[in-house]
Structure formats: C-alpha cells, structure tokens
N, CA and C atoms as an extended XYZ file, in Angstrom:
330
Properties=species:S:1:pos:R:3:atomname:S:1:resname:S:1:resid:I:1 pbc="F F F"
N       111.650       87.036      102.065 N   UNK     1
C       112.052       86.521      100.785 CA  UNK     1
C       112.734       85.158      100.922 C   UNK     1
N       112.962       84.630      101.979 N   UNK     2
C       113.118       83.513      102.669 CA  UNK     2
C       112.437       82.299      102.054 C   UNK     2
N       111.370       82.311      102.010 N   UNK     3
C       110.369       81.234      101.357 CA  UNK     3
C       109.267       81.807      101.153 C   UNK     3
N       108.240       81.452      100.030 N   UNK     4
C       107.034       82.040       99.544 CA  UNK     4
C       106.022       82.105      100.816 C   UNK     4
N       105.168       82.948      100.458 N   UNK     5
C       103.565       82.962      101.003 CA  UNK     5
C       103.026       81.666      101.328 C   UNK     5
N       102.265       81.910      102.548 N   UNK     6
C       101.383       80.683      102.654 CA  UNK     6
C       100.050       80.722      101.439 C   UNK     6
N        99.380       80.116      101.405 N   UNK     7
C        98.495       79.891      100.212 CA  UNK     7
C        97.219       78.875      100.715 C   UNK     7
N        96.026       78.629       99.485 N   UNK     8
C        95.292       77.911      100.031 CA  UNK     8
C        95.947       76.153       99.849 C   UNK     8
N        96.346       76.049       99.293 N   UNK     9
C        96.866       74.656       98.965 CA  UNK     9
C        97.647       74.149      100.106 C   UNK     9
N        98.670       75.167      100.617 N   UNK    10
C        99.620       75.226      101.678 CA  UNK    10
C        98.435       74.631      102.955 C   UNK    10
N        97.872       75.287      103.147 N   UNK    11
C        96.209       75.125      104.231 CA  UNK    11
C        95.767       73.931      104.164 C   UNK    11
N        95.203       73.436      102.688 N   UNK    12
C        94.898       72.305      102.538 CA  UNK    12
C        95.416       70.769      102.218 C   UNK    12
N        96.802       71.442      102.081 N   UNK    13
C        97.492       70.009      102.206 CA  UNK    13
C        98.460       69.630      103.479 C   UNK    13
N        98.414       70.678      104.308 N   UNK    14
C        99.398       70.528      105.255 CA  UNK    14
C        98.158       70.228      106.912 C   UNK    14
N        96.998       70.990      106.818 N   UNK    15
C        96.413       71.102      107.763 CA  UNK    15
C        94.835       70.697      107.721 C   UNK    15
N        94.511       70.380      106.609 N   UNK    16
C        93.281       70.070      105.936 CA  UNK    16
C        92.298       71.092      106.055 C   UNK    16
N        92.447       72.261      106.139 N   UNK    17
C        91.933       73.655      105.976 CA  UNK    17
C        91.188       73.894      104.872 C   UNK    17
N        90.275       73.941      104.157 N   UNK    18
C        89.996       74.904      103.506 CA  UNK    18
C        89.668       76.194      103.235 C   UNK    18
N        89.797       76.988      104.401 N   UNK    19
C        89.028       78.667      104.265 CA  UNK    19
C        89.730       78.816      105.563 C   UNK    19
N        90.935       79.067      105.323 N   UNK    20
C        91.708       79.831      106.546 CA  UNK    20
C        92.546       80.833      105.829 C   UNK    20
N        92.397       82.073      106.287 N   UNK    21
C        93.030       82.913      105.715 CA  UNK    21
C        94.925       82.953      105.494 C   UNK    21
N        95.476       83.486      104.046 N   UNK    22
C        96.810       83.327      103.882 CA  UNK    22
C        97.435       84.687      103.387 C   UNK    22
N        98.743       84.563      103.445 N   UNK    23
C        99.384       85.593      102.610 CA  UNK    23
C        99.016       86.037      101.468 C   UNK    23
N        99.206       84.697      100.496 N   UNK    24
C        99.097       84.475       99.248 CA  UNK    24
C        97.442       85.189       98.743 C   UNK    24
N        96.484       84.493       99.431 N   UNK    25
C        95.409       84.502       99.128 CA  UNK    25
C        94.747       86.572       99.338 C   UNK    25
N        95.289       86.810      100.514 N   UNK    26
C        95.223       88.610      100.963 CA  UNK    26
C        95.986       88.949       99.623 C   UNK    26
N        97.041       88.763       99.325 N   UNK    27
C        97.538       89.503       98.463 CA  UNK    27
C        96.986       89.222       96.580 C   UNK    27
N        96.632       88.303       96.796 N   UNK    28
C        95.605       88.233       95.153 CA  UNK    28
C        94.198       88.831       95.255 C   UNK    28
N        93.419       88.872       96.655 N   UNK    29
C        92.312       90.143       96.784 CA  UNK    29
C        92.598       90.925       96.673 C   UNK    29
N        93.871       91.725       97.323 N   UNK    30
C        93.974       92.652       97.186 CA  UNK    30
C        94.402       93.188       95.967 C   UNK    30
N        94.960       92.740       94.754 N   UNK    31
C        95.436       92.922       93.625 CA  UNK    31
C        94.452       92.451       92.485 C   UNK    31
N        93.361       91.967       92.909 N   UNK    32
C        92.519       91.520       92.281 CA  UNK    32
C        92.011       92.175       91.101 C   UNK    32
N        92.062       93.567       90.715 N   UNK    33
C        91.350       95.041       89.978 CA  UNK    33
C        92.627       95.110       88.943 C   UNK    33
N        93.901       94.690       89.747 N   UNK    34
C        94.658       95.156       88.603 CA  UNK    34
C        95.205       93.915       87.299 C   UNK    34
N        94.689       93.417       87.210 N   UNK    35
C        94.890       92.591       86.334 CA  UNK    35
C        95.999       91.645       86.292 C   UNK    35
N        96.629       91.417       87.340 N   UNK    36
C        97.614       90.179       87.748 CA  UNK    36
C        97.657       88.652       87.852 C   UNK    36
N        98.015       87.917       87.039 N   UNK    37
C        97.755       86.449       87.056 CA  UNK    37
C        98.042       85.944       88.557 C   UNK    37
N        97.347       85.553       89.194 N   UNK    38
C        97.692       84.681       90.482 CA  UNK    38
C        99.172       84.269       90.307 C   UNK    38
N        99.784       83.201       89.463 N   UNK    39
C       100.770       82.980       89.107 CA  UNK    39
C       101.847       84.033       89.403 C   UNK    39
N       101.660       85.345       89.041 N   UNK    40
C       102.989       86.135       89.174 CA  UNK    40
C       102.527       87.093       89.617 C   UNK    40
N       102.007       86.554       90.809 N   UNK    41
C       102.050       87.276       92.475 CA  UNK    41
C       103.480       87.256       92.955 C   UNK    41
N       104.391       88.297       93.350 N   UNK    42
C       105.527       88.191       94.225 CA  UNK    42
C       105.289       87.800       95.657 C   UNK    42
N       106.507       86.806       95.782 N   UNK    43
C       106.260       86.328       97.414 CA  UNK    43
C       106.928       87.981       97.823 C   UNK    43
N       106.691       87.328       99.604 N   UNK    44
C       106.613       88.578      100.055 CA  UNK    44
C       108.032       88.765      100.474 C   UNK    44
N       108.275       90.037      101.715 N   UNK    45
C       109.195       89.998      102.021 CA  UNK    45
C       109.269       90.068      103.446 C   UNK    45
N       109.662       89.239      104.348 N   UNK    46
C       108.869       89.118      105.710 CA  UNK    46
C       109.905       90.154      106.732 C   UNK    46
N       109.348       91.140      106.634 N   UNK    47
C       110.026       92.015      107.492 CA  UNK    47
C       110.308       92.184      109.190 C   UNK    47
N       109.341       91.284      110.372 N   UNK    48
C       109.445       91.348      111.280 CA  UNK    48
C       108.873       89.750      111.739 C   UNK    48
N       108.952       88.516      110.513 N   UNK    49
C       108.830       87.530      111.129 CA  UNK    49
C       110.474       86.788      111.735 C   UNK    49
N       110.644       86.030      112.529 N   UNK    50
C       111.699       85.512      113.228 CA  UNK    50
C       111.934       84.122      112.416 C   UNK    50
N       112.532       84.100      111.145 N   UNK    51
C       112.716       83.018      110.451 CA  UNK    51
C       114.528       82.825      109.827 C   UNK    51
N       115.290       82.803      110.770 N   UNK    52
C       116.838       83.126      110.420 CA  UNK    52
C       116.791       81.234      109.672 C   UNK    52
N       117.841       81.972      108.791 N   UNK    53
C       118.301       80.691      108.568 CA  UNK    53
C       120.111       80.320      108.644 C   UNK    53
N       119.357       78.934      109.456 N   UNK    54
C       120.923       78.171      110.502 CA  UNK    54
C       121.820       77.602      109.226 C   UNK    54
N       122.867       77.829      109.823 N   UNK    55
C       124.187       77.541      109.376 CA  UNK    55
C       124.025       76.130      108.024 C   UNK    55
N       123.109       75.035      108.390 N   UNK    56
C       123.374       74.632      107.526 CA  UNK    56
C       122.086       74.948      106.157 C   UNK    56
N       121.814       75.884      106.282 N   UNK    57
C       121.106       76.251      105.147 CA  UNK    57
C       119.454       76.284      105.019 C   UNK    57
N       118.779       75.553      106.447 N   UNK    58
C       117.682       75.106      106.767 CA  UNK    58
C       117.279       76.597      107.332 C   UNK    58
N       116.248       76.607      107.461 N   UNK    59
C       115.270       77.765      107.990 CA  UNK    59
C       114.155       77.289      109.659 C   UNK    59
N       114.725       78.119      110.800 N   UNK    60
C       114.079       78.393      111.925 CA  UNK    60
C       112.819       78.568      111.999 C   UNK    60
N       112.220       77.771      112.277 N   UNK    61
C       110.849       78.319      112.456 CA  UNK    61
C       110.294       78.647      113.679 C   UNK    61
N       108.971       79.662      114.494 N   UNK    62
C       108.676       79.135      115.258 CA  UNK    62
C       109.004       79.835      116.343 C   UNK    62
N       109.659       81.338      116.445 N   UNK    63
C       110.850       81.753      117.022 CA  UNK    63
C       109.756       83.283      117.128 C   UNK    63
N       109.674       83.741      117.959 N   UNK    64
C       108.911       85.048      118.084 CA  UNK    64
C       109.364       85.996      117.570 C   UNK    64
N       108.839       87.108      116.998 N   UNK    65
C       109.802       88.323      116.359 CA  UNK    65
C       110.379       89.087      117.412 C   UNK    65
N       111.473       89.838      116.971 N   UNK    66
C       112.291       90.402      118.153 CA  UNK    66
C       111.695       91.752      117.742 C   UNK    66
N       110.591       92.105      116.809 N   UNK    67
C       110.249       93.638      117.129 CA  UNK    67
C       109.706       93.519      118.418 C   UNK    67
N       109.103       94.604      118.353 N   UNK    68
C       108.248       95.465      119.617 CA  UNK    68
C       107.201       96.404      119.060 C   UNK    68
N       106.220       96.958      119.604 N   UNK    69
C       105.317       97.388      119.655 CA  UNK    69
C       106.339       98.923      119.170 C   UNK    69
N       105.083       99.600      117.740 N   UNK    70
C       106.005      100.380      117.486 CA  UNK    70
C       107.559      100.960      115.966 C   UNK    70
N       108.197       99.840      116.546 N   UNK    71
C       109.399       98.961      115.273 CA  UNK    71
C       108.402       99.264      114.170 C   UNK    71
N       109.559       99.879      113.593 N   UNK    72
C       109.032      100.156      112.006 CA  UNK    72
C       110.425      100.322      110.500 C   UNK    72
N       109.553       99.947      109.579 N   UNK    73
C       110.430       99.904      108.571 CA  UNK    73
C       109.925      100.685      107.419 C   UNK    73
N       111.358      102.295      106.953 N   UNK    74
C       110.525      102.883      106.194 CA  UNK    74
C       111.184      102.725      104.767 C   UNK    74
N       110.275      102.208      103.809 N   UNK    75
C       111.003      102.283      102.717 CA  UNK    75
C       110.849      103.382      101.874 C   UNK    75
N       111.640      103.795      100.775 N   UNK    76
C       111.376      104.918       99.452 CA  UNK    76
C       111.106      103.928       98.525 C   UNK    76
N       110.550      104.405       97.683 N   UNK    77
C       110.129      104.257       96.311 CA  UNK    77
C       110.749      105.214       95.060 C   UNK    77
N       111.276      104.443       94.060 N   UNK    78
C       112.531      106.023       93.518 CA  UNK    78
C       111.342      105.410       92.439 C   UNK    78
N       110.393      104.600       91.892 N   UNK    79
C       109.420      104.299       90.969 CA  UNK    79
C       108.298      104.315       91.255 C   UNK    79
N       107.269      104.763       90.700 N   UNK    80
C       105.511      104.173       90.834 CA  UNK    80
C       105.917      102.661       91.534 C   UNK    80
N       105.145      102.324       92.357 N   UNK    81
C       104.602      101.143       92.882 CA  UNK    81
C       103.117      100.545       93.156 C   UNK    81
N       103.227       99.181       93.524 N   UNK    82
C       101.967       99.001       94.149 CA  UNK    82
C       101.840       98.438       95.475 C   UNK    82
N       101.750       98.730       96.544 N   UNK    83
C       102.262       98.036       97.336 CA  UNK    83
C       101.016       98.062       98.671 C   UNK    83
N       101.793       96.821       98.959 N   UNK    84
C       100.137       95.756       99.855 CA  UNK    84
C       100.766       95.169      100.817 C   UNK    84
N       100.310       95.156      101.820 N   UNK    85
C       100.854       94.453      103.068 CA  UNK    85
C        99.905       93.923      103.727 C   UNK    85
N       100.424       92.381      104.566 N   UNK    86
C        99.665       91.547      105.250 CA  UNK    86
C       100.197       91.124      106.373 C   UNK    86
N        99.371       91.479      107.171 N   UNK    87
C        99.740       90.834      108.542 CA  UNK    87
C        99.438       89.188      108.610 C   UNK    87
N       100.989       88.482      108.820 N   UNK    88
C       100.586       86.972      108.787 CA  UNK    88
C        99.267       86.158      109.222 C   UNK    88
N        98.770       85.062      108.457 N   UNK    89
C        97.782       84.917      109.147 CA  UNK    89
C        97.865       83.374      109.964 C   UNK    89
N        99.392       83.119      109.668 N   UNK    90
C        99.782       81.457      110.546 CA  UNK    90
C        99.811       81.370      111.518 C   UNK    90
N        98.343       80.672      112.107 N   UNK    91
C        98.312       80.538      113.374 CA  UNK    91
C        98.511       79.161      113.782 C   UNK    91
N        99.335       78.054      113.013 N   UNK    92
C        98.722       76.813      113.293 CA  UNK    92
C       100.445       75.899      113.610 C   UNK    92
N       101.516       76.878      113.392 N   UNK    93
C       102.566       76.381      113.705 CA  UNK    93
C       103.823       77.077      114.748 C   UNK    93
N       103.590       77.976      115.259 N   UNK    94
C       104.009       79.135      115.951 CA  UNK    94
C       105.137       79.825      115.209 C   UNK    94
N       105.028       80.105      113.959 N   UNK    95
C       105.702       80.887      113.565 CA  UNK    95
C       105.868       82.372      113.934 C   UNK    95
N       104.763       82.489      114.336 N   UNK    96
C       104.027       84.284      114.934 CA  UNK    96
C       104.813       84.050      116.366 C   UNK    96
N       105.007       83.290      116.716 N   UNK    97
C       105.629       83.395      118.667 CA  UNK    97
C       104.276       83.077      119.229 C   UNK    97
N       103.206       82.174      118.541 N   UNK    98
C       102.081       82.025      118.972 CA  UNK    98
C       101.203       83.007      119.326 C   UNK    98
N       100.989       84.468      118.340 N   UNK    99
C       100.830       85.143      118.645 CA  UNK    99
C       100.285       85.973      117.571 C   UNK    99
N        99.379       86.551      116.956 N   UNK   100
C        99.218       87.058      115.851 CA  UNK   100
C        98.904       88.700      115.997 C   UNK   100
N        99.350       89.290      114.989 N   UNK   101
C        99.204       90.697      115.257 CA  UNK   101
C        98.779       92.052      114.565 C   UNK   101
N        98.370       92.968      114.321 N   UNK   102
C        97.589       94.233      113.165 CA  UNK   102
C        99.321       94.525      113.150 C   UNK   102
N        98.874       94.816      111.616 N   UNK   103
C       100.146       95.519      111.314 CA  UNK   103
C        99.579       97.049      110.125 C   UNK   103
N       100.658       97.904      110.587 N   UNK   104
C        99.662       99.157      109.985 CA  UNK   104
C       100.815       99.520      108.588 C   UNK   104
N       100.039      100.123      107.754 N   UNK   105
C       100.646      100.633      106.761 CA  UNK   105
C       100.742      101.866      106.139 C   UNK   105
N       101.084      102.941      106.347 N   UNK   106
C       101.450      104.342      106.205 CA  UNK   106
C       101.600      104.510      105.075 C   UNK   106
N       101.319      105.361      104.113 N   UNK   107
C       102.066      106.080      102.534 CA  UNK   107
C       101.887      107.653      102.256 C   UNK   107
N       102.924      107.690      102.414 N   UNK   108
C       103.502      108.859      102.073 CA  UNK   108
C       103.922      109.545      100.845 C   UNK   108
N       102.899      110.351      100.308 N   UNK   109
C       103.130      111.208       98.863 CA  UNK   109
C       104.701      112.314       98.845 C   UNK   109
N       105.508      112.474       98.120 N   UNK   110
C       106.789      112.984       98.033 CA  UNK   110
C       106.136      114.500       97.876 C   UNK   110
C-alpha cells in the first residue's frame, strides 16, 4: 500500500515496453467479468516485497524480500470478498532481489 501497481503506461513510459506483463494490468483481467472500471481498481498491498520506507519519507527500492520459501500470510474475511493475487511481474529494476517468483493462493470456506 506503499505505492500503486505497476501498469501499462508505467512499462511504457519508463522502459518503452509495450506488452510486458503488470500488477495493474493481472488484476483488471482478472476482474474483468465483474464489472469494475479500470479506474477503481485498488492498488495492492505488497505483502512480501522489500520496499521500507527511510526515515526521510522516500521509499527503498531494490532490496530482496526477507521471506523464504514457505512464509505465509493468513488473512480472515469477517465480509464477502473478492480477492486476487499477483505475483510481481518487475523484472527490469530489481525490486524482486532480481529474482521473480510463483506465489500461491489458498481459500478457505468458514
């Protein structure tokens, strides 16, 4: 919750990319059925990327995650949800620890 999703624009104005896969872009396929304006897509919430932010207010980049193979985060739901997860797809600044990875997603009925 640090800073938004990467995106295609992000791709194409920073790296001259056009068709490299993003946060932004996984998460509007994947929401695609339910009737959601691109626009008010929620950024995400980056649970095992290494992005602290330093003292004076700026944000680390670049920094490998300190999970491990395994590391997991379980949340509840006390409401209906919809929920979608993406394994980063930034490979072009080492935000990943130069390193990209499957990330799995479990759901559990109460």
């Amino acid at each position: 919750m640090i800073f938004p999703a990467c995106d295609p624009p992000r791709y194409r104005l920073g790296f001259g990319l056009e068709r490299h896969r993003s946060c932004r872009a996984n998460l509007a396929e994947a929401m695609a059925d339910r009737g959601i304006a691109y626009e008010h897509l929620p950024d995400p919430i980056n649970f095992f990327q290494n992005t602290p932010v330093r003292p004076d207010g700026t944000i680390a980049y670049g920094g490998a995650s300190v999970a491990k193979p395994g590391d997991k985060v379980v949340l509840r739901a006390l409401v209906d949800v919809i929920a979608v997860a993406s394994a980063c797809a930034m490979d072009l600044t080492g935000i990943n620890g130069d390193r990209l990875s499957d990330i799995r997603l479990t759901v559990h009925e109460s």
